[in-house]
C-alpha positions in Angstrom: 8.1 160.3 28.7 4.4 160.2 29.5 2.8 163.9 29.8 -0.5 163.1 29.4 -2.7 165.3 31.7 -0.2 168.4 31.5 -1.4 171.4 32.2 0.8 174.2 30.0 1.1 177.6 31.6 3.3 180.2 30.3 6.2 182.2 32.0 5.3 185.1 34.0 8.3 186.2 32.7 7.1 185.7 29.0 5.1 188.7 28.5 5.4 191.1 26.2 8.4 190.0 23.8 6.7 189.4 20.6 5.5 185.9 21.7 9.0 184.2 22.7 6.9 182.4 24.7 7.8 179.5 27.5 5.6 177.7 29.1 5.9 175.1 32.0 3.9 172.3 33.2 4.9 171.5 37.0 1.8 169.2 37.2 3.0 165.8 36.8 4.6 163.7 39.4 8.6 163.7 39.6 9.1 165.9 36.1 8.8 169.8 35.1 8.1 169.6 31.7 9.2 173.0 29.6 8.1 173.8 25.9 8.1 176.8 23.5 4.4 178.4 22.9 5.0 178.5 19.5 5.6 175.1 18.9 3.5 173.4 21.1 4.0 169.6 19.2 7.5 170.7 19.6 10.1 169.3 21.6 10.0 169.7 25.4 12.7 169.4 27.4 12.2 168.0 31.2 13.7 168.3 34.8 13.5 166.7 37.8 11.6 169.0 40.2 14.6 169.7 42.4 16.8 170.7 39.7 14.1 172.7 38.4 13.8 174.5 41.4 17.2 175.3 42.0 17.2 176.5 38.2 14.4 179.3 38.9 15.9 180.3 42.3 19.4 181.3 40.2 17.4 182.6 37.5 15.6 185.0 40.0 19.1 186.4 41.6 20.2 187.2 37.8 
């Protein structure tokens, strides 16, 4: 998978935890790219932007 031209923000949920960091890249067309700030070579796993929504929505109710 091509992410050339991502653009890496972190969590907003991230803060504060010692640097268990994630970041997300929502930039790119058709894919949500997800990586760990520590590791930024590291693997990245990837969703389609409709999954990924649906993800954070049950992640917000808990």
């Amino acid at each position: 998978m091509d992410l050339i031209g991502a653009r890496w923000r972190k969590s907003t949920r991230s803060g504060g935890n010692g640097g268990n960091c994630v970041e997300v890249a929502d930039n790119l067309a058709g894919v949500v790219a997800v990586r760990d700030s520590k590791d930024p070579a590291g693997p990245v796993l990837t969703f389609d932007p409709a999954a990924w929504t649906r993800f954070v929505r049950m992640a917000k109710r808990g």
